[in-house]
N, C-alpha and C positions, 0 to 999 in steps of 0.2 A: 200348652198342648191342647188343652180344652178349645181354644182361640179358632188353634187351626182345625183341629174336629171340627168345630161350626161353621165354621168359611167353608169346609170343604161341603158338607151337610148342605149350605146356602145355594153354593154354587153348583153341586149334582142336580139340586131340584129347579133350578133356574135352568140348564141347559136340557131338558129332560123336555119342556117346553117344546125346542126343535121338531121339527116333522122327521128330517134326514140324520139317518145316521154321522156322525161326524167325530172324529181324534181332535183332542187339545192335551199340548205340551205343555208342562210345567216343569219349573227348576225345584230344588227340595225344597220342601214345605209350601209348595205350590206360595214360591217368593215371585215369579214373574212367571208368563207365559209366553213361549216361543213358538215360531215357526217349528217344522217337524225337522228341515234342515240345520236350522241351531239346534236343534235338540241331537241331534246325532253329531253337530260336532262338537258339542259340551262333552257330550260322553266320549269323547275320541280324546279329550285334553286330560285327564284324569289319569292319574299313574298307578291306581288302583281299582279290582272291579268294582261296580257301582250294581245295586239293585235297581230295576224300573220295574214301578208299583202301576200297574193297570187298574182303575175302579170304573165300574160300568152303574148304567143307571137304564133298566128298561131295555136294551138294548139302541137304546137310539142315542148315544153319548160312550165316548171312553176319554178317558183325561188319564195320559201318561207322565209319570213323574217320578225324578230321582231319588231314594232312598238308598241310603250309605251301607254298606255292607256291616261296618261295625261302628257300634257309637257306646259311649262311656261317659260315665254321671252318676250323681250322688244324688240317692231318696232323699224327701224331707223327712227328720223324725219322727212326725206324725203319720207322713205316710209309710214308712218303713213298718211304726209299732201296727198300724193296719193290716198291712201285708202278710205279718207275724203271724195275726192273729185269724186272715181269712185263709193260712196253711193251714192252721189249726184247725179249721171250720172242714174243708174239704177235705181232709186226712182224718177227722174225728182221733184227732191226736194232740198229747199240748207240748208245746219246747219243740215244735220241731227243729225248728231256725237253731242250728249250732253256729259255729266260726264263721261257715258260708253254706249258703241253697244252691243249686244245680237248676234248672228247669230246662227240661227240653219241652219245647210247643211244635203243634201241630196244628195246623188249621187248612187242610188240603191243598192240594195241587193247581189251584187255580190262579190263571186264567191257563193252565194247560191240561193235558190230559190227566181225569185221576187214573188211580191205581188200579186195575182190574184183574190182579191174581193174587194170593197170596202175598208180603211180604214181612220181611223181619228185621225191625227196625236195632240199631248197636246197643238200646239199653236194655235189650236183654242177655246184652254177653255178659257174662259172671267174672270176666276177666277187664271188663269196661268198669263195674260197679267198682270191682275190689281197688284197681289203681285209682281212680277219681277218689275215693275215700283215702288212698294213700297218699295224693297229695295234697289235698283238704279235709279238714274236721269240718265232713260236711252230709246236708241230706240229697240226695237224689229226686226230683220227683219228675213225671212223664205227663203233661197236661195237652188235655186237647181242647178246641173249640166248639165242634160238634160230631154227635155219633158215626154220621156217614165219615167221618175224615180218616174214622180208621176202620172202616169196614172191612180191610184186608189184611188189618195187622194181624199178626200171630199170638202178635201177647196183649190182647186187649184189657186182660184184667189189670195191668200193670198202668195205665193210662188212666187218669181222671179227669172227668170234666171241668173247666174253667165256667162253673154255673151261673156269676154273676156278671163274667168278662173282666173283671180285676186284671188277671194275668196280663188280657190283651189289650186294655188299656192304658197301661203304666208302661207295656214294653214291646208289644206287637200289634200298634195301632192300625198297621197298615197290613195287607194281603201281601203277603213272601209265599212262594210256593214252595214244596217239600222242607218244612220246617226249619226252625230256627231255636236257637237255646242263650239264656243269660246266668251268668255267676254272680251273687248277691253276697258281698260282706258284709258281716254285722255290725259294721259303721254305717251301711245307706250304700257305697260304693259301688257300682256294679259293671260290668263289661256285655254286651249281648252278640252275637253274631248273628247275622239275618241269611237266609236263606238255605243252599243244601251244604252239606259240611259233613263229616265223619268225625271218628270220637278222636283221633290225631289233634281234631283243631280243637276243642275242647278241652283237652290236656293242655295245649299251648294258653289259651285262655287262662288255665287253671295258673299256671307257672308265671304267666304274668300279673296277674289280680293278688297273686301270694307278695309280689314286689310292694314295697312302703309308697303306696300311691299316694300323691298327697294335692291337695288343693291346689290351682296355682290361679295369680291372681298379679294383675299387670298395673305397672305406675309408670307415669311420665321422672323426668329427670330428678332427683336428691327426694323420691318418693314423696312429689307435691300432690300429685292426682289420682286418683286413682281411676282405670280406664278398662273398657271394653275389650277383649282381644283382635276383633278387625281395627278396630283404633290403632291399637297398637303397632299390629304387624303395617298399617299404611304408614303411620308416624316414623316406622325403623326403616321402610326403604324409600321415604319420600321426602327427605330435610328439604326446607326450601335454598339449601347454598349449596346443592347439587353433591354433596356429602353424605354417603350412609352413616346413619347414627350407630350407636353400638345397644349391643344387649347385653344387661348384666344381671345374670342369675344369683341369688340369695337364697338359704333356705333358714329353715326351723323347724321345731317339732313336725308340725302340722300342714304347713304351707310352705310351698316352691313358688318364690317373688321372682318377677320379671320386670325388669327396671331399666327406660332408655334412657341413653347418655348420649347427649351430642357431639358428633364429630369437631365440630367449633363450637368455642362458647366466647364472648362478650361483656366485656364490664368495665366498670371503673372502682379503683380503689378509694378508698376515704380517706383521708389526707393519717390517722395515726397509721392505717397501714400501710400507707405508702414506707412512712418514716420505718416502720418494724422491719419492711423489706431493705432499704436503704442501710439499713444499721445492720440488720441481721447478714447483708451479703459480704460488708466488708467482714464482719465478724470471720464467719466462716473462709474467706477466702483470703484474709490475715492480707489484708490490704485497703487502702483510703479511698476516698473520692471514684468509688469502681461506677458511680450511676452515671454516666453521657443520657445525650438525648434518651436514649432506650438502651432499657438490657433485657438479652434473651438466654432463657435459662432452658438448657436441655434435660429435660429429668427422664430416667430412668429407674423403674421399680421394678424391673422383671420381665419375664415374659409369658408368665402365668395368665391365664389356663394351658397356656402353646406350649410346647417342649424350649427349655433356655436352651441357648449357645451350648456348644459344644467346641467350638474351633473358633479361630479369631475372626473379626467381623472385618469387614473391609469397605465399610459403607461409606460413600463419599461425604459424609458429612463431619467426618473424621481428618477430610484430610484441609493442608491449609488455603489451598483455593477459595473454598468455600468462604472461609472467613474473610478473606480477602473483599471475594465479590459480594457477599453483605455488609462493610462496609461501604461501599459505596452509593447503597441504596439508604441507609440510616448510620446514624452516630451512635457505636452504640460499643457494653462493652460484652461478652457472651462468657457464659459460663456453664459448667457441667453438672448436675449434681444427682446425686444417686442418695438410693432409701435403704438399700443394706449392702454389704460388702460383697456377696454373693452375687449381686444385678450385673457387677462390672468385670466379672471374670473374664470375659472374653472380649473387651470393650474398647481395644486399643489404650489398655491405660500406662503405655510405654510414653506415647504423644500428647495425650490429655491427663488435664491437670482434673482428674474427678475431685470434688467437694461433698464431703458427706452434708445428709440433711439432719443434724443431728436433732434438732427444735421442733424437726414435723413442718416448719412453718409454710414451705412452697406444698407442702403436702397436703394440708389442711387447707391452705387457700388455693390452689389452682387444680391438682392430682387427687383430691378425695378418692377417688376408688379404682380400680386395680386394670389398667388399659396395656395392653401388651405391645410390646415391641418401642418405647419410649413416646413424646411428647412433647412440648414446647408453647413457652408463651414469650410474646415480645409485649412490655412493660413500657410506655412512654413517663417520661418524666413528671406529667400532671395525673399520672394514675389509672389514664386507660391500657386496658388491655385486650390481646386475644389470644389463646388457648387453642391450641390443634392438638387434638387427640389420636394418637396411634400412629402407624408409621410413617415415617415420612423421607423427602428426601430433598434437598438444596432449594431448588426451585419453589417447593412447595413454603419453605422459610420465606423466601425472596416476594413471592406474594401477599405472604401476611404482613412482611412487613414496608411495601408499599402500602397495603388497606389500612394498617394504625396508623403509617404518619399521613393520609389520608392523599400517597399520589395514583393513589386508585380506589375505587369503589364497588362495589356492584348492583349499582343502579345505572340505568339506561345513561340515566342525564351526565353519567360522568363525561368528562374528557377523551377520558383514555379509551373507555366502552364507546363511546361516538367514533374516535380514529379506528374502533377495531372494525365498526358493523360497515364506516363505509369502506374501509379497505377490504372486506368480505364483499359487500355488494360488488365491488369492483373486478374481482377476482373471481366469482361466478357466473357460468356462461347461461344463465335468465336471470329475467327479472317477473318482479309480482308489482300488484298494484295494493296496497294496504287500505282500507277502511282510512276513512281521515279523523276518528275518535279512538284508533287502534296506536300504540307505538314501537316501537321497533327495541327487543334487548339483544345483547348479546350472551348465549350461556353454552356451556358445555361446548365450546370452538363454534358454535355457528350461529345465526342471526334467525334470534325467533320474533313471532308479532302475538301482540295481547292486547286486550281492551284496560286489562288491570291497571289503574292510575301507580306511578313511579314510589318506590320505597314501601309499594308492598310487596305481595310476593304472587308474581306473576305467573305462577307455575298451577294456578286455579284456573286459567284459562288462557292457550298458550299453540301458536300455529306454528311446526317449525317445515322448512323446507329446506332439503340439502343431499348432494352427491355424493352416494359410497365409491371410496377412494380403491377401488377392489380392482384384481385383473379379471375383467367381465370374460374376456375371451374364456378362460380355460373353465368358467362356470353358465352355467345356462342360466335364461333367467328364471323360470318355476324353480329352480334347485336354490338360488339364489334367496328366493321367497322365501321357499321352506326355513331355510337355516336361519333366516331374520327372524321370522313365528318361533322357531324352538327356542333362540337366544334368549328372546324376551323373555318364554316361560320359565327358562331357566333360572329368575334371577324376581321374577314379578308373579304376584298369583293374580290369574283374571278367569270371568265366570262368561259367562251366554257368549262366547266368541263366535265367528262366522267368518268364511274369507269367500270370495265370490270373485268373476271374472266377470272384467265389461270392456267395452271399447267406446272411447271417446276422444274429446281434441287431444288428449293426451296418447293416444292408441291402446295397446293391451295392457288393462290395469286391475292390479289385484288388489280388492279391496278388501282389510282385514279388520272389523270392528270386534271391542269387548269392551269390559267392563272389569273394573278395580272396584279394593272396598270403596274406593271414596270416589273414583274418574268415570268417568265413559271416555273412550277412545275411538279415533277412527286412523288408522294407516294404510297411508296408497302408496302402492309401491310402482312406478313407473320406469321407460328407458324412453334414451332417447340419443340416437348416434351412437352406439355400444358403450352407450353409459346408464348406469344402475340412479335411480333416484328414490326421493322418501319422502311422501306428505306425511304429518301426522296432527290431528287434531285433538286436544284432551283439555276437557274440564272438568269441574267438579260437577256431579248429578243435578244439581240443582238450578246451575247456570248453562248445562248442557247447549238446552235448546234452544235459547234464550239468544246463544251467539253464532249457531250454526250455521246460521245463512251469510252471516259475514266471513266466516272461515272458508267458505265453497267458494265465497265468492272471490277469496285469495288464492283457493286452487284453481279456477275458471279464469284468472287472468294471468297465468305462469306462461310465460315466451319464452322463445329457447333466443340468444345471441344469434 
């Protein structure tokens, strides 16, 4: 906090310099500075209000900039036993600090008009004090900044000065106009609301801070790392095998654990467990020689946290097609098995021979922890494996197990990824011209270009271009835009966005750039012949720039057939 105080302190007195009065936009915590147009359409993506903090210098400078309506955080205990202690100081009272503090702050109406008649502010209703004590064992108290701020209030003696700025340092660094208030547990805990509010929302505050809040703190997969929360949330919807990973909550006393799990996982077995599995499946399944080239094992543990079945499933991987057309793809022998008798109540267990896990052993080794809706790994005979996590369905079997016996891959150079991109190329009515150090993958159904050398993961920097399959007639194309921008938001969070219109070889293009924790992006949305099209550029921040002019340079060579 200090950090940004002095950055901002830095920078008021470096622009103050200026002769001409001038606006600068900034994102919260004055993290980047935008245009005034990004700045209004930042604030237009946000699904809750946002405060914008005006600071002036002299009048020849304003630097506007986002502050959150509400934010929540734990004092350090040093700084908390302070706080305790400068209540005491300014109340000439000791113990203030019960269960929880109250403060409502005041620090005038600026940068709008003050107050100029009379007013009377909720903490002097007698029916305000009594309920906030009835929902908290707590104290009250009315702080202001300085005297003119409440020059109109009516209950002035009730209001005390913030003399040394403690108050507005730890919790109202920034200028909100008509007041803001924070609830302080005596853990450190606190919840603050910024700006104008009534005692309603302050009750609600009350009712939520009474909740067992508790720490929470994020790991990568079988709790190896321990990680950031923008890490995290990018690592949960950005696998590199075009798979959302999962989130798995944990708790304990104290801390609420957030912990990703991959959609797929990758391994080889060590030759004693191969032989544990080999033994343990005939075991269980009171039969010999069950391992061919690969055996895949469906497991089933439930479908907690989701509501279970209720009625019988009908899913086609139950019926015998399926096994059919997996053999044909690998030699293999498949099996069911389930973790309590409860998972398969509704499981088709008229048709399928379920196998209890009674040893824990596919538990322990491939299912550690609790993924809904079932699972699956195909097990080759020298001990590699792969694991697909969570629902699934025929197909998605049939792919995995082409990638273990290795007749497909998902690298560029394979085979089968070269027959796809050129029967795509083929099949689309333009062509691009690629950079000759770029190469061509195929993902998600259609043919992207990266500079990323092969068997990494190319999704660091990554050009894709290709035709929405839509009935354009009955959509216009701005309507069209719109619904592509919501979608995305729907499902991705991005910050400093901007969409803009131009016209170039391509004609009327709308151009939508933002920003992820970890990308910069840019998408063009183009027609051409009442067809709907999509550039999209994204890398990681660091290599942004680095490959932009080659990426242009693949949108500047797009011909139509």
């Amino acid at each position: 906090m200090k950090t940004v105080l002095l950055f901002l302190s830095l920078l008021v007195a470096s622009y103050s310099l200026a002769q001409d009065k001038n606006t600068h936009y900034y994102t919260f915590n004055l993290k980047k500075e935008v245009t005034k147009e990004e700045f209004k359409n930042i604030y237009s993506t946000y699904d809750t209000y946002q405060n914008i903090v005006e600071i002036r210098k002299n009048d020849s400078t304003i630097i506007k900039m986002f502050h959150p309506r509400k934010q929540f955080d734990v004092l350090d205990p040093i700084v908390l036993d302070s706080l305790k202690g400068y209540l005491n100081y300014l109340t000439n009272k000791k113990n203030v600090f019960k269960d929880y503090i109250v403060i409502n702050y005041f620090s005038g109406n600026e940068p709008y008009e003050s107050f100029n008649s009379d007013t009377k502010s909720y903490v002097v209703d007698k029916g305000y004090i009594k309920k906030i004590k009835k929902l908290l064992n707590c104290n009250q108290f009315s702080i202001y900044k300085e005297k003119k701020d409440i020059k109109y209030y009516e209950d002035k003696k009730l209001w005390i000065k913030d003399d040394l700025g403690v108050i507005k340092n730890l919790f109202f660094y920034y200028q909100i106009p008509y007041g803001s208030f924070v609830i302080i547990k005596s853990d450190g805990t606190f919840i603050s609301l910024h700006g104008e509010h009534n005692k309603d929302m302050v009750y609600q505050i009350a009712e939520e801070i009474k909740k067992d809040i508790k720490k929470v703190e994020h790991y990568t997969y079988d709790f190896k790392q321990k990680i950031e929360p923008s890490k995290f949330d990018s690592l949960l919807y950005n696998s590199n095998k075009g798979n959302r990973n999962f989130e798995l909550n944990f708790e304990s006393d104290s801390i609420f654990y957030k912990m990703l799990h991959p959609a797929r996982r990758y391994g080889i077995l060590k030759k004693h467990q191969l032989d544990s599995v080999k033994n343990y499946i005939n075991k269980i399944s009171k039969t010999q020689n069950t391992f061919k080239d690969y055996i895949v094992i469906n497991y089933n543990s439930g479908d907690a946290p989701n509501k279970d079945l209720s009625s019988e499933s009908t899913a086609y991987i139950y019926k015998p097609d399926y096994q059919k057309q997996l053999n044909t793809i690998i030699d293999c022998n498949q099996f069911w098995v389930f973790k309590d008798d409860k998972n398969i109540k509704y499981r088709n267990k008229k048709k399928i021979n379920w196998i209890k896990d009674d040893a824990s052993v596919f538990k322990n080794l491939f299912f550690k922890y609790q993924i809904p809706f079932g699972s699956f790994v195909i097990i080759k005979s020298d001990g590699r494996y792969i694991v697909n996590y969570g629902e699934y369905y025929p197909e998605m079997v049939y792919d995995v197990a082409k990638e273990v016996s290795g007749q497909s891959n998902n690298h560029e150079t394979s085979s089968t990824n070269l027959s796809k991109i050129e029967a795509f190329k083929a099949n689309q009515n333009f062509t691009i011209t690629k950079p000759h150090d770029w190469f061509e993958v195929f993902h998600h159904g259609y043919v992207g270009y990266t500079p990323i050398q092969p068997n990494d993961n190319h999704f660091k920097t990554i050009v894709s271009i290709f035709q929405h399959n839509i009935n354009t007639k009955a959509l216009p194309f701005n309507t069209f835009v719109d619904n592509q921008i919501k979608q995305y938001k729907d499902v991705v969070s991005i910050y400093n966005a901007s969409l803009k219109e131009v016209n170039n070889h391509l004609g009327t293009v709308y151009i939508h750039e933002f920003e992820t924790e970890t990308h910069q992006v840019i998408v063009m949305y183009f027609q051409n012949n009442g067809h709907y099209y999509q550039y999209k550029y994204s890398a990681l921040d660091k290599s942004f720039k680095k490959h932009l002019n080659s990426a242009l340079l693949i949108l500047d060579s797009i011909s139509f057939k």
